[in-house]
C-alpha positions as CSV (number, residue, x, y, z in Angstrom):
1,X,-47.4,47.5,25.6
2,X,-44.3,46.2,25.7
3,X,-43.8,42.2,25.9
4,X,-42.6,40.7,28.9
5,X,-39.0,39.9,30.0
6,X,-40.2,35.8,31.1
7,X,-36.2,35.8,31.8
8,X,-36.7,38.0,34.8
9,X,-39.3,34.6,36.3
10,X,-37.8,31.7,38.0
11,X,-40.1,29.3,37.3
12,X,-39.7,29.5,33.3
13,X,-37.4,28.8,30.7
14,X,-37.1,28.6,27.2
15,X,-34.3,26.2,25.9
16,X,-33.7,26.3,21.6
17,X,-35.2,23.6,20.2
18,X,-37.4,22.5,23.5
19,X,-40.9,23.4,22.4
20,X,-40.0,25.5,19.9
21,X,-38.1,27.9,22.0
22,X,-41.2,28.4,23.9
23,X,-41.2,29.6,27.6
24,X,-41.9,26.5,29.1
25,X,-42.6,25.6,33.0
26,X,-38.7,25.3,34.5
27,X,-37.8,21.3,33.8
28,X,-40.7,20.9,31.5
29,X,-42.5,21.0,28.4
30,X,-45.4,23.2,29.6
31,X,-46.0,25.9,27.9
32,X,-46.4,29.1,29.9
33,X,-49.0,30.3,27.5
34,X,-51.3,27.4,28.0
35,X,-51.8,28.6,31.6
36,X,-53.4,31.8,30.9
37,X,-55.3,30.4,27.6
38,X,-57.1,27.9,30.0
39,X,-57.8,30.4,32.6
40,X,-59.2,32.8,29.4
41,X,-61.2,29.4,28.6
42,X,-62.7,28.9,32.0
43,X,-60.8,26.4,33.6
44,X,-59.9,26.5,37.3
45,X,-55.9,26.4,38.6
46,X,-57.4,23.1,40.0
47,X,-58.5,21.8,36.7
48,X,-55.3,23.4,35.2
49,X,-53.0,21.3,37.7
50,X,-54.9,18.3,37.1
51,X,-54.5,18.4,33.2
52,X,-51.0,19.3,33.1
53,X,-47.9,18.6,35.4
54,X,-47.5,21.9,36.8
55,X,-47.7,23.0,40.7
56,X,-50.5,25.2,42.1
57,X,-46.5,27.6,43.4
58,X,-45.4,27.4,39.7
59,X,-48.8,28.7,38.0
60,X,-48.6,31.6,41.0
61,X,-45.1,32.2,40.5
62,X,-46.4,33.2,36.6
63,X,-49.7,34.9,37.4
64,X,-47.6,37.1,40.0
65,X,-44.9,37.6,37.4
66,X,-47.4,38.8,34.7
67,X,-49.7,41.0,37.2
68,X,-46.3,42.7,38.6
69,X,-45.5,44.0,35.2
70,X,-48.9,46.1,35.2
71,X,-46.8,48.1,38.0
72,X,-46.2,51.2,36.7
73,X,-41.7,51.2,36.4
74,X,-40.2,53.7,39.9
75,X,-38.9,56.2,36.9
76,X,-43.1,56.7,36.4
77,X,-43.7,57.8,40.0
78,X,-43.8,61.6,40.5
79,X,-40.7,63.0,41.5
80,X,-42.7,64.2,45.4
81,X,-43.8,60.6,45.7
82,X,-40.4,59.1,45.6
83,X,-38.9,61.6,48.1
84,X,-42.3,60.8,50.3
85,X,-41.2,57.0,50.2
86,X,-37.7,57.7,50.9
87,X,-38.6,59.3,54.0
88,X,-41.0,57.2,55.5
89,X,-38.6,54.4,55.1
């Protein structure tokens, strides 16, 4: 699996030397990472938001960011189910 393009999310960054050059929350040094290790640990987005400063839109912004690249890429869809969707548009 191919790793994700965090460039392509508004709500990270990753600045040289800030963190390591880790993707960080946008205006922050929250790691990204430590979002889905908690939620791997059992914590809550509540419990998350109350440990670290990070909003309950920026930790969504993420989880949809990392859940949209399980979509499989248009190029993948069958060539009759493009032409389906470009017709019922």
């Amino acid at each position: 699996m191919a790793a994700l393009d965090w460039s392509q999310c508004a709500a990270v960054e990753s600045i040289p030397g800030k963190v390591s050059g880790a993707w960080t929350f946008r205006n922050s040094r929250t790691p990204v990472k430590l979002v889905f290790e908690n939620l791997e640990d059992g914590m809550t987005i509540d419990e998350i938001m109350e440990q670290y400063p990070v909003s309950r839109e920026e930790i969504k912004a993420v989880l949809d960011f990392a859940s949209r690249s399980l979509d499989p890429p248009v190029s993948a869809l069958q060539p009759s189910m493009q032409t389906a969707d470009a017709h019922s548009l």
